[in-house]
N, CA, C and O atoms as CSV, one atom per row, in Angstrom:
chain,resi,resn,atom,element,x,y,z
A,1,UNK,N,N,100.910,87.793,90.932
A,1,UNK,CA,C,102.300,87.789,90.526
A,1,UNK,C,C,102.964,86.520,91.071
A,1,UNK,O,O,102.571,86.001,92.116
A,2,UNK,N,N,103.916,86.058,90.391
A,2,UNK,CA,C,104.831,84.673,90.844
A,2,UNK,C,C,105.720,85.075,91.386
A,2,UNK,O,O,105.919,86.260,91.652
A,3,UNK,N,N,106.641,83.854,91.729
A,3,UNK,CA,C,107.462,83.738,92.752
A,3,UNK,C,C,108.604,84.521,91.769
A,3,UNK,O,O,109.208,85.511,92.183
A,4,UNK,N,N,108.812,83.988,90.492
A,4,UNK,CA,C,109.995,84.096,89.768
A,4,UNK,C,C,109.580,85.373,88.861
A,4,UNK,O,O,110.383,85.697,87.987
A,5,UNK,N,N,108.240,86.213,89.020
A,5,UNK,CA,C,107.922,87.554,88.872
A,5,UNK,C,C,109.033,88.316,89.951
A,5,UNK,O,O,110.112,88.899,89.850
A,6,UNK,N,N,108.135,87.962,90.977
A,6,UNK,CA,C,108.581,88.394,92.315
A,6,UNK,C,C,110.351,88.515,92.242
A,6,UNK,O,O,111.038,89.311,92.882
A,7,UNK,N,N,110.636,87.896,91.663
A,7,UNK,CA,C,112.406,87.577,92.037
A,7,UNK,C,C,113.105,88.707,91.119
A,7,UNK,O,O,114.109,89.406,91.261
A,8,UNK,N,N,112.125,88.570,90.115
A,8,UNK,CA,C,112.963,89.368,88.522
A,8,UNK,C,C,112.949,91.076,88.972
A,8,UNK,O,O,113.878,91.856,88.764
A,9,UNK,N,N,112.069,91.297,89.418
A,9,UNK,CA,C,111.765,92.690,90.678
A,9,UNK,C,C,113.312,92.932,91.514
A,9,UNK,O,O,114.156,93.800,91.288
A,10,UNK,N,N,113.324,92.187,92.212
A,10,UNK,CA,C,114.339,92.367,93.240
A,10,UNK,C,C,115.874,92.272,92.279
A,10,UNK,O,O,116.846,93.017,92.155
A,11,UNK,N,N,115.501,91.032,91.751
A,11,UNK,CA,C,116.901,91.242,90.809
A,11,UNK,C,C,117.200,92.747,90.119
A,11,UNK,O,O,118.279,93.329,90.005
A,12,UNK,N,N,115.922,93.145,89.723
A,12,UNK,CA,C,116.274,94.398,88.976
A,12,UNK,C,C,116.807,95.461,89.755
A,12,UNK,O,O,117.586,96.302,89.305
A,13,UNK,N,N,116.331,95.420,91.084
A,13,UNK,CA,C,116.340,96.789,91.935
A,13,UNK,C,C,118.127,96.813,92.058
A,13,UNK,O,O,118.968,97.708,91.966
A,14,UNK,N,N,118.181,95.265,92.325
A,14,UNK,CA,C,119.840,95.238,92.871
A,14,UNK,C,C,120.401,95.755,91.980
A,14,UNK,O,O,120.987,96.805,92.245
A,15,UNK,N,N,120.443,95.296,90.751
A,15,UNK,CA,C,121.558,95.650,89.377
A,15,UNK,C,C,121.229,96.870,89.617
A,15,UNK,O,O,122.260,97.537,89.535
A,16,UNK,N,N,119.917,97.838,89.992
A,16,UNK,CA,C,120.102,99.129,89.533
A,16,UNK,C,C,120.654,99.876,90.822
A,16,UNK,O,O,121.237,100.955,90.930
A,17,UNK,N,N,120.406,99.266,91.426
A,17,UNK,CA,C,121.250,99.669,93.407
A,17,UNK,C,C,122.971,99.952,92.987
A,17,UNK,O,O,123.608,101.004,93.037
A,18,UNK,N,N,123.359,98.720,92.610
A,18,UNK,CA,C,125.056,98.593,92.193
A,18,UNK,C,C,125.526,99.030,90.870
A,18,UNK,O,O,126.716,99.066,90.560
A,19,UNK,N,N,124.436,99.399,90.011
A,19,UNK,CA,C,124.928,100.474,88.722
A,19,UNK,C,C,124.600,101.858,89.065
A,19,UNK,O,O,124.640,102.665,88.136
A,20,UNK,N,N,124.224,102.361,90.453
A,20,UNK,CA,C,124.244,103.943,90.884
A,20,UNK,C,C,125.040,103.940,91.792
A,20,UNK,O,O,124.962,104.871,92.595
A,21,UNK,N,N,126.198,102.783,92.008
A,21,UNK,CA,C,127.434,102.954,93.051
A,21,UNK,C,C,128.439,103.655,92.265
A,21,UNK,O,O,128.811,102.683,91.609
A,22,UNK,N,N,129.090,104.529,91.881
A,22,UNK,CA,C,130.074,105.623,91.667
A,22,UNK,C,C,131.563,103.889,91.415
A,22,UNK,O,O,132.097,103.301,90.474
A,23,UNK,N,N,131.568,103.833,92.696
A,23,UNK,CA,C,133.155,102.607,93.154
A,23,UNK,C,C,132.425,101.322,92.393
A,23,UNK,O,O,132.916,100.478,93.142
A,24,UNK,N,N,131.818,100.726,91.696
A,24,UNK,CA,C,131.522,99.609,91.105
A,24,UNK,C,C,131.845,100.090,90.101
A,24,UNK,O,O,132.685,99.344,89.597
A,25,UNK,N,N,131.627,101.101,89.367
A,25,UNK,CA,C,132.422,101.629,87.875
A,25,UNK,C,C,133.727,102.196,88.060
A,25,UNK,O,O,134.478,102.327,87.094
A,26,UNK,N,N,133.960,102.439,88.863
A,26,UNK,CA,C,135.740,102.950,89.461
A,26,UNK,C,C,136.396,101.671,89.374
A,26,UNK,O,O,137.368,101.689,88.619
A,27,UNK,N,N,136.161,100.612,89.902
A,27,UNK,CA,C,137.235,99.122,90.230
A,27,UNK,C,C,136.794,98.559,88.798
A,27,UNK,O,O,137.610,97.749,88.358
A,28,UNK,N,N,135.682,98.801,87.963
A,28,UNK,CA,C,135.022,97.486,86.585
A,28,UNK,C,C,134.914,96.352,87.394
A,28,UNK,O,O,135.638,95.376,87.195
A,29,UNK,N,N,133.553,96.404,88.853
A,29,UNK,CA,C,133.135,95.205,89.126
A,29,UNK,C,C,131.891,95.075,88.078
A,29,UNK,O,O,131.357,95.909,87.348
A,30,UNK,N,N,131.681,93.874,88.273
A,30,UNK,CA,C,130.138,93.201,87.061
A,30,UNK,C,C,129.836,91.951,88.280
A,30,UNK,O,O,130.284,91.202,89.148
A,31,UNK,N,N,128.750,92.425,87.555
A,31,UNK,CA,C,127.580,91.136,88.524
A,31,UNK,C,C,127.853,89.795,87.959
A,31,UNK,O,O,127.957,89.869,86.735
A,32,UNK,N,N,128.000,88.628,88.405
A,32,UNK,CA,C,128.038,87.305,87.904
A,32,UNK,C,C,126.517,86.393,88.257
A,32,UNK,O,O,125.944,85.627,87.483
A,33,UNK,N,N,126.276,86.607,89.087
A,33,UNK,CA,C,124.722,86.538,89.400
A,33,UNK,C,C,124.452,86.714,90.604
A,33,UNK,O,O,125.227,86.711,91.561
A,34,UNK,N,N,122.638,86.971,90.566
A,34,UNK,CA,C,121.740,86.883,91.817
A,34,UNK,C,C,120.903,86.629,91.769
A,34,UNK,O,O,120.131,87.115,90.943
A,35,UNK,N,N,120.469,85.479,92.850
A,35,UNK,CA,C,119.445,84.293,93.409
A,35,UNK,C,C,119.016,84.424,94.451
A,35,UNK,O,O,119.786,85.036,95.191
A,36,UNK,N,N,117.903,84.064,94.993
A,36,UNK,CA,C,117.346,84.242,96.598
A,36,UNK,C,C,118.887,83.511,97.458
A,36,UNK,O,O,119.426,82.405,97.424
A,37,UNK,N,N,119.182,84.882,98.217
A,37,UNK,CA,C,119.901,84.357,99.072
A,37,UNK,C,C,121.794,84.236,98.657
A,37,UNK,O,O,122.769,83.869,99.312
A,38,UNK,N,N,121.641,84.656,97.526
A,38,UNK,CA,C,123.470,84.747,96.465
A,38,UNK,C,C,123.051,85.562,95.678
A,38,UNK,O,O,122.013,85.879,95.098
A,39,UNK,N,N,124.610,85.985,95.826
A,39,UNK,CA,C,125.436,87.093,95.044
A,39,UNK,C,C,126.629,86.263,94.214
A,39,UNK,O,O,126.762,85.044,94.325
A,40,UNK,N,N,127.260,86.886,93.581
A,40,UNK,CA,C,128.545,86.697,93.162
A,40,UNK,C,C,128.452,87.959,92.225
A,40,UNK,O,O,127.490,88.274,91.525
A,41,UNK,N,N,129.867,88.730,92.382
A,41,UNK,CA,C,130.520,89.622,91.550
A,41,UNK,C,C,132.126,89.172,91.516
A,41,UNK,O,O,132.833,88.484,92.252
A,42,UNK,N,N,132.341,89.939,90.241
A,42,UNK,CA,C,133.927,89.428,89.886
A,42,UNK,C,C,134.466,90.936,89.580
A,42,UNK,O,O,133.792,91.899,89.216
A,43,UNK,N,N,135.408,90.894,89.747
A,43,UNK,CA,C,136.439,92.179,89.265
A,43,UNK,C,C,137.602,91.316,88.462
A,43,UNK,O,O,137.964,90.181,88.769
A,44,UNK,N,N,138.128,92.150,87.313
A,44,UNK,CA,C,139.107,91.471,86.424
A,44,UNK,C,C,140.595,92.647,86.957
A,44,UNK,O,O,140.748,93.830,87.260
A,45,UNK,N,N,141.190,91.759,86.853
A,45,UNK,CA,C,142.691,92.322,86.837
A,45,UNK,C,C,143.493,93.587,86.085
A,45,UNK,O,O,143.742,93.430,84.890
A,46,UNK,N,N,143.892,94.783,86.705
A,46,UNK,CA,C,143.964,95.866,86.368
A,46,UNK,C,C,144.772,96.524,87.233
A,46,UNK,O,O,144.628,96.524,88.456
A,47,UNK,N,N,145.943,97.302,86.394
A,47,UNK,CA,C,147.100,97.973,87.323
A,47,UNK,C,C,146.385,98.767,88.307
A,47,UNK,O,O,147.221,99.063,89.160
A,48,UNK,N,N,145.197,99.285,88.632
A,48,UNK,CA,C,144.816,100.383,89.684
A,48,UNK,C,C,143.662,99.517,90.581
A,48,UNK,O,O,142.902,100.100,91.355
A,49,UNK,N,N,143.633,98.036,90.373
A,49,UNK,CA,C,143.628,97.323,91.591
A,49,UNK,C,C,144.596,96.293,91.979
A,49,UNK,O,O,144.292,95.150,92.321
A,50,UNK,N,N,145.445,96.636,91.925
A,50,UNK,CA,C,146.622,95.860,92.457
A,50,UNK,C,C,147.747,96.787,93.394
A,50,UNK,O,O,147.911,98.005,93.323
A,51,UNK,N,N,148.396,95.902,94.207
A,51,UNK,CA,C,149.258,96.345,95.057
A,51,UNK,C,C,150.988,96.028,94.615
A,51,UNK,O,O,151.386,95.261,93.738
A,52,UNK,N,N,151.887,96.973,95.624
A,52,UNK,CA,C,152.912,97.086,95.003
A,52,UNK,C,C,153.641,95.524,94.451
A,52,UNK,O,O,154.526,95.584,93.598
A,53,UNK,N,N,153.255,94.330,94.934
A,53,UNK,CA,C,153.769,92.774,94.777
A,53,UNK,C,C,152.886,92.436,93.279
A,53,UNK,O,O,153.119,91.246,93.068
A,54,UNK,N,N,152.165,92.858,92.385
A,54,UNK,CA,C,151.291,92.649,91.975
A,54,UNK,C,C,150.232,91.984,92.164
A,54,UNK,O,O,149.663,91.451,91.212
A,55,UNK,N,N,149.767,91.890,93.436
A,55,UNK,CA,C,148.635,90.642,93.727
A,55,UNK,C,C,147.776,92.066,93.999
A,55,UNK,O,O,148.146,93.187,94.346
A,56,UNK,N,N,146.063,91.328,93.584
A,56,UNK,CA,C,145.062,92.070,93.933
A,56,UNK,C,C,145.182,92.986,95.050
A,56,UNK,O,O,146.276,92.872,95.602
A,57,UNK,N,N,144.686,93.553,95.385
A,57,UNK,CA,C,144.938,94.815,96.777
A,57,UNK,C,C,143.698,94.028,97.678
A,57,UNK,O,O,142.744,93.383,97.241
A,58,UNK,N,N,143.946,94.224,98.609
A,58,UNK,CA,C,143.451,93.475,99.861
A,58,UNK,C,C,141.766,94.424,99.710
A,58,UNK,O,O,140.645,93.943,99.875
A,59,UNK,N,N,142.076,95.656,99.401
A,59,UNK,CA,C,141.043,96.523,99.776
A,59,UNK,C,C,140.123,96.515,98.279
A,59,UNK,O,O,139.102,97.152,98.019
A,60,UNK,N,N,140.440,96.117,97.926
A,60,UNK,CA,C,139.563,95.271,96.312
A,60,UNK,C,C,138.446,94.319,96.492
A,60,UNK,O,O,137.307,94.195,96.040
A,61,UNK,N,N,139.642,93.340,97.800
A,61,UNK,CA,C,138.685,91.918,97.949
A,61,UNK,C,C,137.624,92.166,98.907
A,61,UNK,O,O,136.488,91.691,98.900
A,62,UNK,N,N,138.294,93.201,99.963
A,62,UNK,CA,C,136.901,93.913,100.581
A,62,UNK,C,C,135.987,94.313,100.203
A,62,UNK,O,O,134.899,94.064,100.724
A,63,UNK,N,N,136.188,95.305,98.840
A,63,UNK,CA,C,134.985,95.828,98.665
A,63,UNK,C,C,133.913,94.761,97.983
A,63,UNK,O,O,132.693,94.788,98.145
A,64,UNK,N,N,134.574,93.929,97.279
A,64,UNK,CA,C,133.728,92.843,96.735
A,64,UNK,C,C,132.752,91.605,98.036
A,64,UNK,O,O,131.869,90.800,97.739
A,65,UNK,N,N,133.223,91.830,99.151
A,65,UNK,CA,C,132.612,90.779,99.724
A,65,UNK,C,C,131.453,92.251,100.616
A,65,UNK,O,O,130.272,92.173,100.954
A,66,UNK,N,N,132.331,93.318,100.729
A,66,UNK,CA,C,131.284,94.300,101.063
A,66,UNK,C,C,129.907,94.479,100.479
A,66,UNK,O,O,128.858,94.667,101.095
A,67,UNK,N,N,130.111,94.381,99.084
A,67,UNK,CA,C,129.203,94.458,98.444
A,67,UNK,C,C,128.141,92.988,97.793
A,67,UNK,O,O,126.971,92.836,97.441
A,68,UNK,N,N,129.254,92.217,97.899
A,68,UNK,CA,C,128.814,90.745,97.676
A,68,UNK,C,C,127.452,90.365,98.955
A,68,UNK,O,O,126.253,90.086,98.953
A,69,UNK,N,N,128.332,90.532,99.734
A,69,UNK,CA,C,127.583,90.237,101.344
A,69,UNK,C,C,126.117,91.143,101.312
A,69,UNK,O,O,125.011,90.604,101.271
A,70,UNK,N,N,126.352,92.706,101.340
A,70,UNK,CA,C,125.249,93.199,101.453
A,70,UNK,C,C,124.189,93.086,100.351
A,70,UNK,O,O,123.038,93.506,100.470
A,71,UNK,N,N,124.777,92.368,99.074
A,71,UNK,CA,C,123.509,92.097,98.545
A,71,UNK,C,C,122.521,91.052,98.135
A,71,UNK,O,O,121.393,91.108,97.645
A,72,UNK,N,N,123.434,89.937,98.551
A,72,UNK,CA,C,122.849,88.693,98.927
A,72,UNK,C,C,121.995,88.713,100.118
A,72,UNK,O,O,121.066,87.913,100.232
A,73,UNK,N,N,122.296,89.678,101.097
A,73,UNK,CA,C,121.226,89.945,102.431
A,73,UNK,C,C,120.118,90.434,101.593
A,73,UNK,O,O,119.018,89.884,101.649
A,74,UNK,N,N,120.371,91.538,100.740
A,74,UNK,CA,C,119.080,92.377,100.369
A,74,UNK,C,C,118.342,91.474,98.885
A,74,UNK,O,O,117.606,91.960,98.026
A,75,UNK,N,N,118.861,90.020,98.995
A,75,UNK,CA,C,117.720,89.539,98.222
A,75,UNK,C,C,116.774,88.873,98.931
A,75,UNK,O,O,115.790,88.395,98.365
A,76,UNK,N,N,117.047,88.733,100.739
A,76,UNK,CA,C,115.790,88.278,101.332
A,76,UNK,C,C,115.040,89.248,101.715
A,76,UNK,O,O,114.205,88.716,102.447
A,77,UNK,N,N,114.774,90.663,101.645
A,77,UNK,CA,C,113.554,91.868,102.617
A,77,UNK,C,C,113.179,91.933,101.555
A,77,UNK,O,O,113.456,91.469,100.449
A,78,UNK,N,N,112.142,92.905,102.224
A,78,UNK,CA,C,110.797,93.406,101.713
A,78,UNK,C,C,111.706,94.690,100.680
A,78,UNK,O,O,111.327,95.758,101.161
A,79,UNK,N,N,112.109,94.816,100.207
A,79,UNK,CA,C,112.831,95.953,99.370
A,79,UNK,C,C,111.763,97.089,99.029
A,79,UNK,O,O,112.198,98.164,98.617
A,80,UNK,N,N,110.444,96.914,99.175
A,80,UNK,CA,C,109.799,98.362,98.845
A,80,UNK,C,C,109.386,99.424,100.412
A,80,UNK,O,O,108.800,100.499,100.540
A,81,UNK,N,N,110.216,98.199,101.674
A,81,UNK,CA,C,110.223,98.951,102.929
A,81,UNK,C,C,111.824,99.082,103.783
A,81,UNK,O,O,112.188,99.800,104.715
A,82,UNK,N,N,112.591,97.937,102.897
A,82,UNK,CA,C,113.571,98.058,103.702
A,82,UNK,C,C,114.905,97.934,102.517
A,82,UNK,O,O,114.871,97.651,101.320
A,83,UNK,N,N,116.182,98.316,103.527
A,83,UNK,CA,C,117.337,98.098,103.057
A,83,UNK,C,C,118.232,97.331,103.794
A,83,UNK,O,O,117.986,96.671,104.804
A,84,UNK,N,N,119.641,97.515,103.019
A,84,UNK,CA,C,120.499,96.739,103.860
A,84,UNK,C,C,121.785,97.404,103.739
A,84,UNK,O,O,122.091,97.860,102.637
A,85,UNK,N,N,122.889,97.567,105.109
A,85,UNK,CA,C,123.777,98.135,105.213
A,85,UNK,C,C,124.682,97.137,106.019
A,85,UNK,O,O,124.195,96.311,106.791
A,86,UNK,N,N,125.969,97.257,105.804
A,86,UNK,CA,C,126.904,96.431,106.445
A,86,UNK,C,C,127.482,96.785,107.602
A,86,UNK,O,O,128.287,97.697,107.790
A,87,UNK,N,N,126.911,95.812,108.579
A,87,UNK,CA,C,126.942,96.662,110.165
A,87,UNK,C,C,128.602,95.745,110.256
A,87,UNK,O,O,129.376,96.428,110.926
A,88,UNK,N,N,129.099,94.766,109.884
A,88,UNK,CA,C,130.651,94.614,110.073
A,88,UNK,C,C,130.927,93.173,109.514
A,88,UNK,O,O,130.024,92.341,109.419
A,89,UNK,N,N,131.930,92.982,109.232
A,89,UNK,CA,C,132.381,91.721,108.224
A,89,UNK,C,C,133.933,91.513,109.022
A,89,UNK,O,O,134.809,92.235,109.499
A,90,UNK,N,N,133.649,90.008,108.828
A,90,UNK,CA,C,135.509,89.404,109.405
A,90,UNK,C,C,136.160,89.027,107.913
A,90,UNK,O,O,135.370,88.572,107.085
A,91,UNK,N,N,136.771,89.099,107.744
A,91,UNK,CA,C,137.884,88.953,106.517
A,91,UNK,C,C,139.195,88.396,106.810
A,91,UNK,O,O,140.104,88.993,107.385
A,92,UNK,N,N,139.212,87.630,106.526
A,92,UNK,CA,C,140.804,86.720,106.356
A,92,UNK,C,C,141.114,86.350,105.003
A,92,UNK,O,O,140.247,85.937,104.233
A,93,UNK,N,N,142.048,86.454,104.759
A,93,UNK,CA,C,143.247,86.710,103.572
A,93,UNK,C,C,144.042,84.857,103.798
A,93,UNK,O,O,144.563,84.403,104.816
A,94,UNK,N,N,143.890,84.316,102.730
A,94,UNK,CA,C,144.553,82.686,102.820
A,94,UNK,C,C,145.398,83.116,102.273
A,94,UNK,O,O,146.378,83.439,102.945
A,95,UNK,N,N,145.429,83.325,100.807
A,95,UNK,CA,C,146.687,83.232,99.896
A,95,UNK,C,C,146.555,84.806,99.236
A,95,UNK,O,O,145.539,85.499,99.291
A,96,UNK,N,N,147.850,85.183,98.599
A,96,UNK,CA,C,147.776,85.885,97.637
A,96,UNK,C,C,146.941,86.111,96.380
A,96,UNK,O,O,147.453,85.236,95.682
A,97,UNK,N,N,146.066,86.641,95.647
A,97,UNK,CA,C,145.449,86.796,94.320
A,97,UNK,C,C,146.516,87.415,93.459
A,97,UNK,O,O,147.131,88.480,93.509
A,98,UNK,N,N,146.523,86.128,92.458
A,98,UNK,CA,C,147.320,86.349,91.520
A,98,UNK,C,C,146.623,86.103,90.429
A,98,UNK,O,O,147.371,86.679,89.639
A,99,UNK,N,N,145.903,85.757,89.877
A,99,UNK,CA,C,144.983,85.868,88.983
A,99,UNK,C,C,144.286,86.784,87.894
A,99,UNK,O,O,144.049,87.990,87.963
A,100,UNK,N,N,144.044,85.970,86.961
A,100,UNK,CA,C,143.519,87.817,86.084
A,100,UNK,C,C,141.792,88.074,86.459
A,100,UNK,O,O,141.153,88.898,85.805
A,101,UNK,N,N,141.217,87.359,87.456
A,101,UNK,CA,C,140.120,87.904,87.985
A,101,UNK,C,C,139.802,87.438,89.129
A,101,UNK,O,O,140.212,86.332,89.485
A,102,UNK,N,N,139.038,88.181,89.882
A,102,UNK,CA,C,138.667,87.810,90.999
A,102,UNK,C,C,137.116,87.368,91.202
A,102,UNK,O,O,136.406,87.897,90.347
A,103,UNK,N,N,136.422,86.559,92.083
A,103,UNK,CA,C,134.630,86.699,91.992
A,103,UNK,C,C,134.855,86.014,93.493
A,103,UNK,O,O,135.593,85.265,94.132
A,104,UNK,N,N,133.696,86.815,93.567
A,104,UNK,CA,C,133.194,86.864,95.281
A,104,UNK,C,C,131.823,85.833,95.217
A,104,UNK,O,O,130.863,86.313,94.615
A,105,UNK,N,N,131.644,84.388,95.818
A,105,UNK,CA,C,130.493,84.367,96.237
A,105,UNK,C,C,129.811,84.729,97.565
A,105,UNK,O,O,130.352,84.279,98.575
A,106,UNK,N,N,128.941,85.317,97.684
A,106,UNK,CA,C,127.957,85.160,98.947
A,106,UNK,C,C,127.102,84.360,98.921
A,106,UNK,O,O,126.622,83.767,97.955
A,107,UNK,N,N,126.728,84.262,100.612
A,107,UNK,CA,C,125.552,83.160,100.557
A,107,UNK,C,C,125.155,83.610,101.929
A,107,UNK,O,O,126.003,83.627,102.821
A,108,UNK,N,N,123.878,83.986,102.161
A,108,UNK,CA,C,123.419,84.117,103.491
A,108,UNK,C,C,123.233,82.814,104.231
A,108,UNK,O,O,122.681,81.829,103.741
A,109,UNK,N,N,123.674,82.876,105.295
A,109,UNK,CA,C,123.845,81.724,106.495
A,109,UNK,C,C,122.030,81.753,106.939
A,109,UNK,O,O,121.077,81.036,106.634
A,110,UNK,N,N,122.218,83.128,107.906
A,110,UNK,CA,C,120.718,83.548,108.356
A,110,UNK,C,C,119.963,84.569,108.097
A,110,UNK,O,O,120.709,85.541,108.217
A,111,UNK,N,N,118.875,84.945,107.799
A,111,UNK,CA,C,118.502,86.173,107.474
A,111,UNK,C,C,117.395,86.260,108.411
A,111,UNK,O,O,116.513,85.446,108.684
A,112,UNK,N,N,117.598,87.225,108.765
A,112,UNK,CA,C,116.900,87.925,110.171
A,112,UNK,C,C,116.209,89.082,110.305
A,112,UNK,O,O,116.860,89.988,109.786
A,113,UNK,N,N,114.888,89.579,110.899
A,113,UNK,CA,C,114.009,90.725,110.841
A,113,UNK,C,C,115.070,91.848,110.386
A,113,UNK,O,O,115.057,92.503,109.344
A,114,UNK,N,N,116.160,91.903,111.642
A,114,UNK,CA,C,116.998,93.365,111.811
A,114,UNK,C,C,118.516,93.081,111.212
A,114,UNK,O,O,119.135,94.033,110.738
A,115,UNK,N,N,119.116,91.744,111.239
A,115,UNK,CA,C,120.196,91.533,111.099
A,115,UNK,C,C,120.401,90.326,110.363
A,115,UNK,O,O,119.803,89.327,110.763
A,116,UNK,N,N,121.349,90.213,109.074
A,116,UNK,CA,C,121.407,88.536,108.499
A,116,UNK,C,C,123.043,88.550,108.625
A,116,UNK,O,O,123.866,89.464,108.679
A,117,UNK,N,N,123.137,87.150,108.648
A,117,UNK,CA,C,124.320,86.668,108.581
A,117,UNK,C,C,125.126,85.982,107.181
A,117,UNK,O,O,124.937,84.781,106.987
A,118,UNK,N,N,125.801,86.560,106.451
A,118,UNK,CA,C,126.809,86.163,105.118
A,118,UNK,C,C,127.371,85.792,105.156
A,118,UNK,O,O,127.997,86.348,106.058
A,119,UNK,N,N,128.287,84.510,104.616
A,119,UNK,CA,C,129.216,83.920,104.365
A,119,UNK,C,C,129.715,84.478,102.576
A,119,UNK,O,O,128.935,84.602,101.631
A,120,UNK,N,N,131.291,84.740,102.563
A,120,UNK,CA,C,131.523,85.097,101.315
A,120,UNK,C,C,133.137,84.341,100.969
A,120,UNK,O,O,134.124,84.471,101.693
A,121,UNK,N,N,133.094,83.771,100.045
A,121,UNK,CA,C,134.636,83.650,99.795
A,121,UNK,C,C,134.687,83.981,98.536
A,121,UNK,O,O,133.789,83.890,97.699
A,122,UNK,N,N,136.066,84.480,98.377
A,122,UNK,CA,C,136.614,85.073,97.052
A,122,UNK,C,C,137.972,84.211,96.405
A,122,UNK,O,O,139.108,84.001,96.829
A,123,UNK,N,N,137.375,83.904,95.398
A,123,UNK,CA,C,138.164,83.057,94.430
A,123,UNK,C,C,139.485,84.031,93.591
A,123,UNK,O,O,139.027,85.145,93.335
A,124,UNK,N,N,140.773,83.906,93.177
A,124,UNK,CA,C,141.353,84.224,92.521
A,124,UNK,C,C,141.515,83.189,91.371
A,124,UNK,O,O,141.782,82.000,91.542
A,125,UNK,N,N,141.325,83.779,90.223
A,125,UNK,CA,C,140.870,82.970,89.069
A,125,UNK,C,C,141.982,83.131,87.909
A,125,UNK,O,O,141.910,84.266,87.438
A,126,UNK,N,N,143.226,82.163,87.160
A,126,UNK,CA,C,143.529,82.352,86.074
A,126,UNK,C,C,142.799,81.263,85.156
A,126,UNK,O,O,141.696,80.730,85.275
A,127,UNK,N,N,143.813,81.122,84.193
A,127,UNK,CA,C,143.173,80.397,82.834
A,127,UNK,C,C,143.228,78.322,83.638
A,127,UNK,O,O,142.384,77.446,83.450
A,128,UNK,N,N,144.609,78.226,84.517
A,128,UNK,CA,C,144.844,76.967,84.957
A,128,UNK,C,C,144.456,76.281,86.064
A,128,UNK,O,O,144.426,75.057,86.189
A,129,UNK,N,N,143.991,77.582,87.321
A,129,UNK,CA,C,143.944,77.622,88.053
A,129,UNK,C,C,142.529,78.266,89.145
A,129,UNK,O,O,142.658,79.464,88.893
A,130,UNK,N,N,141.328,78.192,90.148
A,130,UNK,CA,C,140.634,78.755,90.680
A,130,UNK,C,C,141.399,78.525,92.248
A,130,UNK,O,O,141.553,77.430,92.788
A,131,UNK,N,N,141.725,79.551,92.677
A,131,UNK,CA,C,142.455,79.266,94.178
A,131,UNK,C,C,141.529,80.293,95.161
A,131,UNK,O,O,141.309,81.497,95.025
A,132,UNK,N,N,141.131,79.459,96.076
A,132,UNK,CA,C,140.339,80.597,97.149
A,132,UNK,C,C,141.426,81.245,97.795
A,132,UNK,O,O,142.391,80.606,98.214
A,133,UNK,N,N,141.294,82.855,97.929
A,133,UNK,CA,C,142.336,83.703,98.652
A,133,UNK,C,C,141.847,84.149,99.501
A,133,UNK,O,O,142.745,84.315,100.326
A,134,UNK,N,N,140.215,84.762,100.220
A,134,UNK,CA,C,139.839,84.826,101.111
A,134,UNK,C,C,138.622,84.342,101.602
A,134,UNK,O,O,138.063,83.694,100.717
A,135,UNK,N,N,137.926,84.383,102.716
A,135,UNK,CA,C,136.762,84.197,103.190
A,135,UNK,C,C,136.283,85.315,103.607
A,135,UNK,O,O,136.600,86.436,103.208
A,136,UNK,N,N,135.354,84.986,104.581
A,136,UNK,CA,C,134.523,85.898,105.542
A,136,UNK,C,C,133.201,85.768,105.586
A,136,UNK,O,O,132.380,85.320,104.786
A,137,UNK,N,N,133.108,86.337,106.887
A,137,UNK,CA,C,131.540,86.399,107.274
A,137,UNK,C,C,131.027,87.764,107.857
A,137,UNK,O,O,131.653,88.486,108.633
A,138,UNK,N,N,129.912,87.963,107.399
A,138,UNK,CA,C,129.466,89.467,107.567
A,138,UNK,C,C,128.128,89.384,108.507
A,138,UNK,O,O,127.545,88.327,108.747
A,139,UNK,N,N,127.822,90.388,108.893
A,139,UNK,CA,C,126.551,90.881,109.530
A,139,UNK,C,C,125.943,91.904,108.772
A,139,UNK,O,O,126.950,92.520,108.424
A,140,UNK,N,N,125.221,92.363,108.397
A,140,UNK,CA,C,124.648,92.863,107.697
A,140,UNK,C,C,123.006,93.558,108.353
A,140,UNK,O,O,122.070,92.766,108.465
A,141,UNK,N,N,122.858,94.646,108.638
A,141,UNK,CA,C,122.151,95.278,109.467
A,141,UNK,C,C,120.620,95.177,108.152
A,141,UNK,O,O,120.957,95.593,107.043
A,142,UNK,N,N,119.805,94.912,108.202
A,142,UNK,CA,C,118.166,95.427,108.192
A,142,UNK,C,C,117.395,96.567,108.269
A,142,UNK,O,O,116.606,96.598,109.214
A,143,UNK,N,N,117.417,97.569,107.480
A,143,UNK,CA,C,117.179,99.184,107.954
A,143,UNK,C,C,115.696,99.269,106.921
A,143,UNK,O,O,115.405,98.841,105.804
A,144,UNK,N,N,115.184,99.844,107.688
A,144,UNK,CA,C,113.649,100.558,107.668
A,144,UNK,C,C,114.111,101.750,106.260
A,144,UNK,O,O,115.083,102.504,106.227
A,145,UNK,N,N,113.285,101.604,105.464
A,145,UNK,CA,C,113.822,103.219,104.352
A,145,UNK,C,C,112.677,104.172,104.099
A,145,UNK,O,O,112.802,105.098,103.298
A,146,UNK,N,N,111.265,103.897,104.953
A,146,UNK,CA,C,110.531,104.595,105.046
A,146,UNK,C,C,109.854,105.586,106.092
A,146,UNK,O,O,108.918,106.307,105.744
């Protein structure tokens, strides 16, 4: 089997990991892609993710780097022995999202036996404009599933 066998595997597991999340069809996140080592998902603009100012809800952009983060970790393991869970993420908020979509990239910094390290920032996106509104960096725990 090849490398880019090998990859189309893992790619698949993920899409089917984040199409049996319940809250990825609750918010209408979609995958934008995944590569050894990146993620990106986007969420589009919608009255039941937004907050009372109309800007995205803070807890939107979380879940996207939550999920951004942990699955850019889980394109470096062994996926037929291990998983990945988000042992804690820093999040800072620059600007407001005002935009009619949002997309999260990740990118693993380090990836490690037990623990990798993510970098994620999230873009707020209109038709004129791409403005980064947050960052962050995650840890991301390494778990045994057998």
């Amino acid at each position: 089997m090849t490398e880019m066998n090998d990859f189309a595997a893992i790619d698949r597991a993920i899409r089917t990991a984040l199409s049996a999340q319940g809250f990825m069809g609750l918010v209408g996140a979609e995958i934008l892609a995944i590569a050894p080592g990146h993620t990106a998902l986007a969420l589009a603009r919608r009255p039941e993710v937004t907050q009372q100012h109309g800007f995205f809800h803070g807890g939107a952009i979380a879940f996207l780097v939550d999920n951004a983060t942990t699955c850019a970790a889980a394109t470096m393991i062994d996926r037929a022995n291990q998983g990945c869970l988000t042992a804690e993420y820093k999040l800072n908020f620059l600007s407001p999202a005002t935009g009619e979509q949002l997309a999260c990239e990740a990118n693993v910094v380090k990836a490690g036996r037990t623990m990798s390290v993510v970098e994620a920032k999230v873009w707020s996106i209109s038709e004129t404009e791409r403005k980064l509104c947050a960052v962050a960096l995650a840890t991301i725990a390494v778990v045994n599933v057998i």
